[in-house]
Backbone as CSV, one residue per row, in Angstrom:
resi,resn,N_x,N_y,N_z,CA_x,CA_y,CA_z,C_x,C_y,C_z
1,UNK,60.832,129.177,102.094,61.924,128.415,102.653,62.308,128.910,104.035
2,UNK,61.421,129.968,104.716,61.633,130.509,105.809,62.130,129.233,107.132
3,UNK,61.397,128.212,106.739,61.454,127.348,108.025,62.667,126.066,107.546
4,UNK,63.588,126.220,106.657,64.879,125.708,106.475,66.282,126.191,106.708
5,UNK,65.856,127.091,107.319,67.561,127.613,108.173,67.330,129.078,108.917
6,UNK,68.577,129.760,109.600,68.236,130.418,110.715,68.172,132.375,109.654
7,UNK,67.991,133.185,110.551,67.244,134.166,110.011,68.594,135.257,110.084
8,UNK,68.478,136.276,109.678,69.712,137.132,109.631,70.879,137.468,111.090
9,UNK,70.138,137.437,112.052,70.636,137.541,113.290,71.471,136.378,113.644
10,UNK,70.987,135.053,113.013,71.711,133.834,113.220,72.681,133.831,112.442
11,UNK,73.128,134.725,111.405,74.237,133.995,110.934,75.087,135.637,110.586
12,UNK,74.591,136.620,110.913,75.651,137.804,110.612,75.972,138.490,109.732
13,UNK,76.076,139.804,109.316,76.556,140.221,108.481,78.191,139.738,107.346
14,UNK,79.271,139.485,108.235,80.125,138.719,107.422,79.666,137.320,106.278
15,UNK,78.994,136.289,107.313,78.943,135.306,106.465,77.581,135.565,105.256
16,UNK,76.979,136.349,105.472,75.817,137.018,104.513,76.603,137.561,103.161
17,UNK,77.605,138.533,103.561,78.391,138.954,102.710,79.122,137.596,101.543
18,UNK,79.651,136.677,102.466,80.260,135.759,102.182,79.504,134.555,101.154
19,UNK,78.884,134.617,101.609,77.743,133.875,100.834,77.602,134.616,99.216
20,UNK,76.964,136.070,99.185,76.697,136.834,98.203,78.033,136.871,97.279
21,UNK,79.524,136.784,97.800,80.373,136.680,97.354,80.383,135.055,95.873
22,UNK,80.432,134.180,97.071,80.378,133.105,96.724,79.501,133.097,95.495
23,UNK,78.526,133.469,95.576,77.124,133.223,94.643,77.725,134.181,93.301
24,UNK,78.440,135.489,93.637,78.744,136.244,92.283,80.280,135.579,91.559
25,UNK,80.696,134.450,91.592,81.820,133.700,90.858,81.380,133.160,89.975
26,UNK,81.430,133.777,88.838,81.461,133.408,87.157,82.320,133.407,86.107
27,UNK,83.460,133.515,87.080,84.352,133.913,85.225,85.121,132.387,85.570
28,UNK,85.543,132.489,84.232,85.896,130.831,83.651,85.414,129.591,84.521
29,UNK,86.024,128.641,84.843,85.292,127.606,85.593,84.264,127.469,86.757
30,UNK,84.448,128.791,87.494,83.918,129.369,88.719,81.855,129.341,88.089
31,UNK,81.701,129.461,87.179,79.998,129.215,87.082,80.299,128.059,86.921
32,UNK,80.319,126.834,86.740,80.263,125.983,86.685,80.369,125.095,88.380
33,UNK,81.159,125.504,89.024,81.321,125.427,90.558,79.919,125.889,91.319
34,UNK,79.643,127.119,90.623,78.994,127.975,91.209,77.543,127.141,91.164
35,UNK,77.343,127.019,89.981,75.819,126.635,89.346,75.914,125.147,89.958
36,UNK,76.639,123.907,90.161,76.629,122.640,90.829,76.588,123.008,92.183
37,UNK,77.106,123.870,92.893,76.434,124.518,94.122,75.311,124.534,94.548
38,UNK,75.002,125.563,93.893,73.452,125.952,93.727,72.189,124.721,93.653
39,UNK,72.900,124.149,92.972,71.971,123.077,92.862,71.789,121.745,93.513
40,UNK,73.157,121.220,94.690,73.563,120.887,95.368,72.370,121.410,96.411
41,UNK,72.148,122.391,96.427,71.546,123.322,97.689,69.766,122.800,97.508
42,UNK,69.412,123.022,96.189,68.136,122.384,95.280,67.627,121.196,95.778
43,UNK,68.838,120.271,95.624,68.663,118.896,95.697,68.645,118.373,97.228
44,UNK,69.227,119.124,98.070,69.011,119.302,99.493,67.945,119.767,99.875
45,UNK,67.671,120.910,99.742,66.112,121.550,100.545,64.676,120.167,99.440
46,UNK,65.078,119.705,98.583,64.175,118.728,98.236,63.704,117.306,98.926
47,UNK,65.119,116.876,99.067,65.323,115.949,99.887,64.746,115.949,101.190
48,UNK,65.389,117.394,101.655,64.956,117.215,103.462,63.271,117.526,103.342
49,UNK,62.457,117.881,102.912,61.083,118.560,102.331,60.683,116.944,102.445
50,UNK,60.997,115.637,101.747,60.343,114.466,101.465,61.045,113.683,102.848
51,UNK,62.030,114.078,103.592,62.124,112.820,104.057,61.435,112.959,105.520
52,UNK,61.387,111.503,106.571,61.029,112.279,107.356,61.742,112.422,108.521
53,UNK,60.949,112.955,109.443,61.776,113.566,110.881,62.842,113.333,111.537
54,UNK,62.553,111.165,111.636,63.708,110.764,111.468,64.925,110.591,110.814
55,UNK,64.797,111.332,109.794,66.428,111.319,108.757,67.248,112.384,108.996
56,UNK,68.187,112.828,109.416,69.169,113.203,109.881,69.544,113.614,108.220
57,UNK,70.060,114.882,107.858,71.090,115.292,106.540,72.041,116.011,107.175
58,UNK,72.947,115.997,106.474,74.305,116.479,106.573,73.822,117.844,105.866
59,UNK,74.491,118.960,106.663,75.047,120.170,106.070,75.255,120.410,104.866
60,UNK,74.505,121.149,103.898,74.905,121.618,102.337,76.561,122.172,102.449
61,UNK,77.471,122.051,101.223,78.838,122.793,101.594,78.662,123.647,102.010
62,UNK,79.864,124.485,102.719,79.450,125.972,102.649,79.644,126.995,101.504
63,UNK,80.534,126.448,100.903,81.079,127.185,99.467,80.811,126.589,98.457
64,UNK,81.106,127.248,96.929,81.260,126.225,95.988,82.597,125.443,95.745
65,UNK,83.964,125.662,96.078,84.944,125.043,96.187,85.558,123.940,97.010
66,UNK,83.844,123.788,98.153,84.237,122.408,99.050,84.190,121.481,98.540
67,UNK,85.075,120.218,98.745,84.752,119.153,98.826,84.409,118.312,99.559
68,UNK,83.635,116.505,99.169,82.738,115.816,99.760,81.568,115.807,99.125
69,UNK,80.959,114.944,99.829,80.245,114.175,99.030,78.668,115.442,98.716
70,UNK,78.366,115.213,98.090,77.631,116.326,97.461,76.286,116.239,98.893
71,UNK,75.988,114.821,98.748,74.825,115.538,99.775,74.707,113.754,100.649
72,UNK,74.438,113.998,101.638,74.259,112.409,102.816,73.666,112.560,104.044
73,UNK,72.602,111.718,103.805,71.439,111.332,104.513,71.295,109.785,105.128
74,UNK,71.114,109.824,106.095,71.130,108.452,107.222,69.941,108.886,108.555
75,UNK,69.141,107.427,108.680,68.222,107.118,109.652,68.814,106.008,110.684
76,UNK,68.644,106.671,111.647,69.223,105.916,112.835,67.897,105.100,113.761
77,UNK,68.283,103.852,114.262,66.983,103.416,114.707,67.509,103.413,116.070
78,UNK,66.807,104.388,117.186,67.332,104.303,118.609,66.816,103.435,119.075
79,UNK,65.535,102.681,118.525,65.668,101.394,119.569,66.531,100.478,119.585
80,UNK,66.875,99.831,118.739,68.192,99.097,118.342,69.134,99.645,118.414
81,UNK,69.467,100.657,118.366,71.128,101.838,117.987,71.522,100.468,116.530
82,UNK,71.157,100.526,115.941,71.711,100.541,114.723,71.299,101.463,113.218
83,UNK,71.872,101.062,112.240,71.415,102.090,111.059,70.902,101.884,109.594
84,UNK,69.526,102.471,109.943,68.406,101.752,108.549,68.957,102.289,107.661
85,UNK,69.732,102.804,106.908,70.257,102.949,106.123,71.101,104.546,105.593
86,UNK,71.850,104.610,104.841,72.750,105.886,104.713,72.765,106.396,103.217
87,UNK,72.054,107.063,102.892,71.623,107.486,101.460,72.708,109.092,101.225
88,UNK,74.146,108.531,100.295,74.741,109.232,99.042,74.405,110.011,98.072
89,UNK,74.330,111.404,97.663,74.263,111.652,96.924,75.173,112.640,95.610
90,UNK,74.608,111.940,94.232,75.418,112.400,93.876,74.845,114.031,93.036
91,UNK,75.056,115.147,93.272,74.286,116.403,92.315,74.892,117.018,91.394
92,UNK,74.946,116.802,89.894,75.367,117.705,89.302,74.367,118.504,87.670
93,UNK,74.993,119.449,87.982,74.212,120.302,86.943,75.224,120.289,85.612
94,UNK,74.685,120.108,84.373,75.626,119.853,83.407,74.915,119.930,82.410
95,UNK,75.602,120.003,81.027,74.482,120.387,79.629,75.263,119.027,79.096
96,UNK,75.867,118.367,79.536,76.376,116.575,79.259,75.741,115.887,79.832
97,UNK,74.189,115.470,80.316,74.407,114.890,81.392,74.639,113.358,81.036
98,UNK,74.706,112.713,80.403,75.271,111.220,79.886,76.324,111.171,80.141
99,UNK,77.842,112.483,79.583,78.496,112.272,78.988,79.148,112.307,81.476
100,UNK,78.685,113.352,81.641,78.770,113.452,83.469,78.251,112.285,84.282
101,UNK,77.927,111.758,83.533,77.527,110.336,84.561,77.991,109.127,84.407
102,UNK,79.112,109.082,83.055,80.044,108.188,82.703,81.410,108.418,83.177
103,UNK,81.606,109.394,82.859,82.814,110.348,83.430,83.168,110.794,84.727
104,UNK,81.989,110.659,85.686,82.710,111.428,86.241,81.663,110.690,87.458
105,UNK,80.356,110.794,87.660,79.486,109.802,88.720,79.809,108.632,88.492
106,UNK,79.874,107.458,87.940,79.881,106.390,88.084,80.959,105.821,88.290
107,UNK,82.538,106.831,88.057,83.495,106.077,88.967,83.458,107.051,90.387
108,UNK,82.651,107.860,90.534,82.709,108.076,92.168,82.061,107.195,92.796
109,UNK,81.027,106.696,92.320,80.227,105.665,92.590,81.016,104.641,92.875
110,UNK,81.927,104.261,91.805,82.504,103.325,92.219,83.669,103.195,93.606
111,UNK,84.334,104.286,93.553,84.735,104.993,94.813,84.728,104.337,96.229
112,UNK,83.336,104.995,96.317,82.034,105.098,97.263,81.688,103.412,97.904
113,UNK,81.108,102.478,96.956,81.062,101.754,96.982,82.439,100.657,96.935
114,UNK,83.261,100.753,96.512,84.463,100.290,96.550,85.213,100.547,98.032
115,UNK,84.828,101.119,99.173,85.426,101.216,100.374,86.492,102.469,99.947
116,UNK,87.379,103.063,98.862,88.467,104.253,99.140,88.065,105.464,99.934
117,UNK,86.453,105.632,100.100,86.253,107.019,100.664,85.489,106.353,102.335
118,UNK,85.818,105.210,102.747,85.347,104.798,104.012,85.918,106.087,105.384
119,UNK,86.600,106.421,105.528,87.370,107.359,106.072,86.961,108.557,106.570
120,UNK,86.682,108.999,105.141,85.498,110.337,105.016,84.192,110.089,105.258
121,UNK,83.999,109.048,104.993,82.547,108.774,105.098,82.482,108.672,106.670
122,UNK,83.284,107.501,107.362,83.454,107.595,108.729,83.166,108.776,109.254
123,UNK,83.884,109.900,109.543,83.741,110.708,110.220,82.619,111.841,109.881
124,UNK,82.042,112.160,108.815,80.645,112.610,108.302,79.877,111.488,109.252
125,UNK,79.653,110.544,109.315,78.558,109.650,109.782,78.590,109.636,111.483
126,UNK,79.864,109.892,112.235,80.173,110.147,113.384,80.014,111.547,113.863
127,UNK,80.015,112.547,112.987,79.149,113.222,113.161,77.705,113.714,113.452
128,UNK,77.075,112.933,112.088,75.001,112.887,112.579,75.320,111.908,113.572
129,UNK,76.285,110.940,113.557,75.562,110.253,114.639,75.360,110.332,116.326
130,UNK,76.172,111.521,116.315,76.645,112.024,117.651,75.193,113.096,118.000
131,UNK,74.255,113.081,116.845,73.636,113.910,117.209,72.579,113.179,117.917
132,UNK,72.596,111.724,118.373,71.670,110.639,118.229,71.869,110.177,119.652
133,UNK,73.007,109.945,120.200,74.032,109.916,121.125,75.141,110.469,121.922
134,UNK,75.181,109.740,122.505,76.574,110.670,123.425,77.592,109.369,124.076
135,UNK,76.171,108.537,124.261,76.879,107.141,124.845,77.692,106.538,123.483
136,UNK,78.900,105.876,123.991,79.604,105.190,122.751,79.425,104.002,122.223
137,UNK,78.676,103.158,123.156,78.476,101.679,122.498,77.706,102.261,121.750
138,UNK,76.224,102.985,121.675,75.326,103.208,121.023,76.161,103.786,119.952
139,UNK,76.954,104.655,120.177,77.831,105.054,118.422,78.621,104.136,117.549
140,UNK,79.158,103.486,118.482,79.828,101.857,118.085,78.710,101.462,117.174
141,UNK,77.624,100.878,117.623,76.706,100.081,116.982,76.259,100.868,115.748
142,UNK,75.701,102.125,115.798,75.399,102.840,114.897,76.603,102.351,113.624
143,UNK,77.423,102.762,113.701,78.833,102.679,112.741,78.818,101.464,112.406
144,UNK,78.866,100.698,113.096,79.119,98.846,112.660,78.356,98.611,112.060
145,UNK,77.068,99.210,112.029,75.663,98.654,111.427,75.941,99.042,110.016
146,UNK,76.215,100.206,110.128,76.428,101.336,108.298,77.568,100.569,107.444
147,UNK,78.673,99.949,108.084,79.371,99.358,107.110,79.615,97.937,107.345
148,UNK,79.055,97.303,108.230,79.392,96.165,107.405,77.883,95.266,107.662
149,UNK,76.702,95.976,107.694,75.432,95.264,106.865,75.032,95.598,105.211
150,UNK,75.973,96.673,105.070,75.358,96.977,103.610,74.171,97.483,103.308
151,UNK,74.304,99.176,104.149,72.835,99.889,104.288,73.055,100.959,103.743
152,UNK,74.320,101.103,102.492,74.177,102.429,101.645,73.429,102.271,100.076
153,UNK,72.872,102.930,100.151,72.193,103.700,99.056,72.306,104.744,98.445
154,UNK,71.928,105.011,96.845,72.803,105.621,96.500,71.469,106.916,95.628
155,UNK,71.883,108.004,95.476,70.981,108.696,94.916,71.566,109.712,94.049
156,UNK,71.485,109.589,92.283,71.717,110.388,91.474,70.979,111.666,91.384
157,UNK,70.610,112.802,91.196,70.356,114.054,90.901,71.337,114.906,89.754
158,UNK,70.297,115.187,88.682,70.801,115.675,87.683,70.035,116.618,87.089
159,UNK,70.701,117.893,87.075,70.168,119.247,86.279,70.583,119.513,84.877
160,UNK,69.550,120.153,84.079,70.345,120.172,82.837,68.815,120.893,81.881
161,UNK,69.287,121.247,80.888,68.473,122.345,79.584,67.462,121.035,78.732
162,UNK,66.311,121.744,79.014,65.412,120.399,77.848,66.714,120.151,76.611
163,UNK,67.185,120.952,75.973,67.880,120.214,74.602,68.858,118.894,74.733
164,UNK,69.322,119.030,76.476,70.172,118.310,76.604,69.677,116.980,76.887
165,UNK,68.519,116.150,76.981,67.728,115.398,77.348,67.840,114.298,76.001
166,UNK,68.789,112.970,76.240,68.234,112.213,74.930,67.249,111.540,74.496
167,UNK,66.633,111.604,73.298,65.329,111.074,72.844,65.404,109.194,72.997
168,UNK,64.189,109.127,72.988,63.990,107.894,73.499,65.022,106.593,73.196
169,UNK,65.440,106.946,71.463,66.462,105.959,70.807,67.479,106.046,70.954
170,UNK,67.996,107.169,72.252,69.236,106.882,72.270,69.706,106.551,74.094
171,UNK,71.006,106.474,74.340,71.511,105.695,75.064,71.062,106.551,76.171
172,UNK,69.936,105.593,77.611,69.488,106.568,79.368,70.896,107.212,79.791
173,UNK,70.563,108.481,80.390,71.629,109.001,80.739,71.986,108.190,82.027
174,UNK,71.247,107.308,83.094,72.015,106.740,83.624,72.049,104.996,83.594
175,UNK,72.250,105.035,82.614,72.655,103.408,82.241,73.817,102.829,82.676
176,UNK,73.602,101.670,83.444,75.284,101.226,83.965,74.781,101.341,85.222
177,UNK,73.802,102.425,85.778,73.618,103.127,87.456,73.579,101.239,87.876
178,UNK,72.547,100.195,87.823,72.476,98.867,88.528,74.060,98.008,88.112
179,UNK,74.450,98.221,87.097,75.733,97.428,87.215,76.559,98.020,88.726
180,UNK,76.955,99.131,88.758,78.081,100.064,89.551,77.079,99.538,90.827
181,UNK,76.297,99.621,90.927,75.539,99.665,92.541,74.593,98.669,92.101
182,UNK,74.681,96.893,92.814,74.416,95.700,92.547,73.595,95.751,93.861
183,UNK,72.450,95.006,93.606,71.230,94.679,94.937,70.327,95.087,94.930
184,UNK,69.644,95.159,95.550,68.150,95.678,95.998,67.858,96.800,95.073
185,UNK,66.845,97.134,93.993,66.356,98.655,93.807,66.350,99.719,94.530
186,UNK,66.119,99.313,95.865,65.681,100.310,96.612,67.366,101.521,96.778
187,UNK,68.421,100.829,96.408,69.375,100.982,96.607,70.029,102.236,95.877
188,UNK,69.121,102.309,95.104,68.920,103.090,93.697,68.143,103.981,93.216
189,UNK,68.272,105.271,93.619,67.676,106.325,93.075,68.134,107.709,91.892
190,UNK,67.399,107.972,91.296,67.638,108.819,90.072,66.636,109.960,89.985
191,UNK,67.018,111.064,89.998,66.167,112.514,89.712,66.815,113.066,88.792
192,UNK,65.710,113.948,88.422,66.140,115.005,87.259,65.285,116.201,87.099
193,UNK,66.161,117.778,87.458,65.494,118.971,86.887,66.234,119.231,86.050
194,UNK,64.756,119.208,84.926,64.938,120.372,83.614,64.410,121.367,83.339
195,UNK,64.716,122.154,82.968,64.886,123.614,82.800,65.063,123.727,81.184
196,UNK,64.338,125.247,80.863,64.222,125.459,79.179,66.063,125.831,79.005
197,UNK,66.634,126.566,79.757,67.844,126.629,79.889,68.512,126.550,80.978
198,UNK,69.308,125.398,81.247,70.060,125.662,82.421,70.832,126.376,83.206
199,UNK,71.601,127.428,82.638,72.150,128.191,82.981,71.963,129.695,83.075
200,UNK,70.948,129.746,82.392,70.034,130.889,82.305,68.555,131.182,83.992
201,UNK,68.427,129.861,83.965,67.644,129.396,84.827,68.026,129.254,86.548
202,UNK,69.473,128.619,86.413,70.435,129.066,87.878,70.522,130.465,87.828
203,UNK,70.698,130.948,86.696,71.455,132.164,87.211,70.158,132.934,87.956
204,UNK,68.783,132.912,87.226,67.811,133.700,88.095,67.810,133.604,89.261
205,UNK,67.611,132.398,90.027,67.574,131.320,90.876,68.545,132.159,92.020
206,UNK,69.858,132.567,91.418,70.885,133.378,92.415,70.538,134.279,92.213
207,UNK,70.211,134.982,91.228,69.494,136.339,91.508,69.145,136.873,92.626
208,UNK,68.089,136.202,92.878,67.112,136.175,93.860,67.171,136.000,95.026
209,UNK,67.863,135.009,94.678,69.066,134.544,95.897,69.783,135.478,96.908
210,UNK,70.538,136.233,95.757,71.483,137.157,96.300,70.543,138.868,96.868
211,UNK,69.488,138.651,95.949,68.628,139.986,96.722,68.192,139.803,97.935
212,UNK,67.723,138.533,98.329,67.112,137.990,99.898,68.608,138.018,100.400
213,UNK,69.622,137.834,100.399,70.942,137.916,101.173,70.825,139.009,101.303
214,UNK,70.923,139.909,100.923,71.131,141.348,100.877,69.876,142.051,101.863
215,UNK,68.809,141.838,101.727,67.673,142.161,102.236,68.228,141.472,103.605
216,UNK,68.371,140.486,103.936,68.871,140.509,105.414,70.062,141.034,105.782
217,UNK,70.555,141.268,105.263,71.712,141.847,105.802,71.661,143.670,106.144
218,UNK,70.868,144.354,105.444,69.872,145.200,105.426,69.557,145.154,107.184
219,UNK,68.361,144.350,107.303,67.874,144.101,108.435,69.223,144.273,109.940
220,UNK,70.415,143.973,109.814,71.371,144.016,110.370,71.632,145.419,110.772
221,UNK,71.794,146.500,110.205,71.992,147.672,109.650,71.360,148.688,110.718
């Protein structure tokens, strides 16, 4: 993963620390923050790995206690200055995952799609898009294009323990996903890592994690 972000000198001993901090929060709700983090982070370095050059992603949180939208991706077309489309995502790690995608994704979804988070979304999108531009009609257009042609798309990601996986006869964990988000397929995406245990399986994952933090920070020294 050497060639997905900057090297110990780029980011310092404090926020190294800070990070390792972040990563050791486990007691009561805090693994649960922690481990949808983590995997947040998963579902990002995956994403940016498949898409291409032209797709612009937004920043992983920096913590596990941020909020926003878990992960958002948009392609800008500079010949036109308008925008091929703005891909949502939603990441969570859970040993429910049916019971998390009724509960709790599909009315963000609805959210999302319902215009209440236009706002936030605005200024995330005026962000990449500034990275595209400087001139403002061209940002104008960019923006006008994203909401009112109807170029979001939406992308589920879901972690979870083989046991938690339902057998064929019973109800897809994301069923309902084409009702909530109406149109095109393409509009519509769904992933899934499983793992023999999920939480057993993050936790290595930070392990490892937290020894390469440390090892650069080392390097600092």
């Amino acid at each position: 993963m050497n060639d997905l972000g900057g090297g110990a000198k780029n980011l310092g001993k404090p926020a190294i620390q800070r990070a390792v901090d972040e990563l050791s929060k486990t007691s009561g709700k805090n693994l649960y923050n922690r481990d949808g983090w983590v995997f947040q982070f998963i579902s990002w370095i995956a994403l940016r790995r498949r898409a291409g050059t032209d797709v612009v992603l937004d920043a992983p949180h920096p913590q596990s206690s941020s909020k926003g939208f878990d992960g958002l991706a948009v392609r800008f077309d500079e010949t036109s200055w308008s925008t091929d489309f703005v891909l949502l995502t939603e990441d969570k790690a859970t040993d429910s995952p049916r019971g998390k995608f009724t509960a709790q994704i599909q009315p963000e979804l609805d959210d999302i799609e319902g215009g209440s988070r236009n706002s936030q979304l605005m200024a995330q999108l005026t962000s990449l898009a500034r990275q595209s531009t400087s001139d403002e009609n061209n940002l104008e257009r960019l923006l006008e294009t994203a909401f009112y042609e109807q170029v979001f798309r939406y992308r589920v990601c879901i972690a979870t323990s083989q046991a938690n996986i339902p057998s064929p006869t019973q109800t897809q964990i994301v069923d309902g996903f084409s009702t909530t988000i109406q149109g095109d397929r393409k509009r519509r995406g769904s992933e899934m890592l499983v793992f023999d245990d999920l939480r057993d399986s993050l936790q290595r994952i930070v392990d490892q994690a937290i020894t390469h933090l440390r090892s650069m920070s080392e390097e600092l020294d």
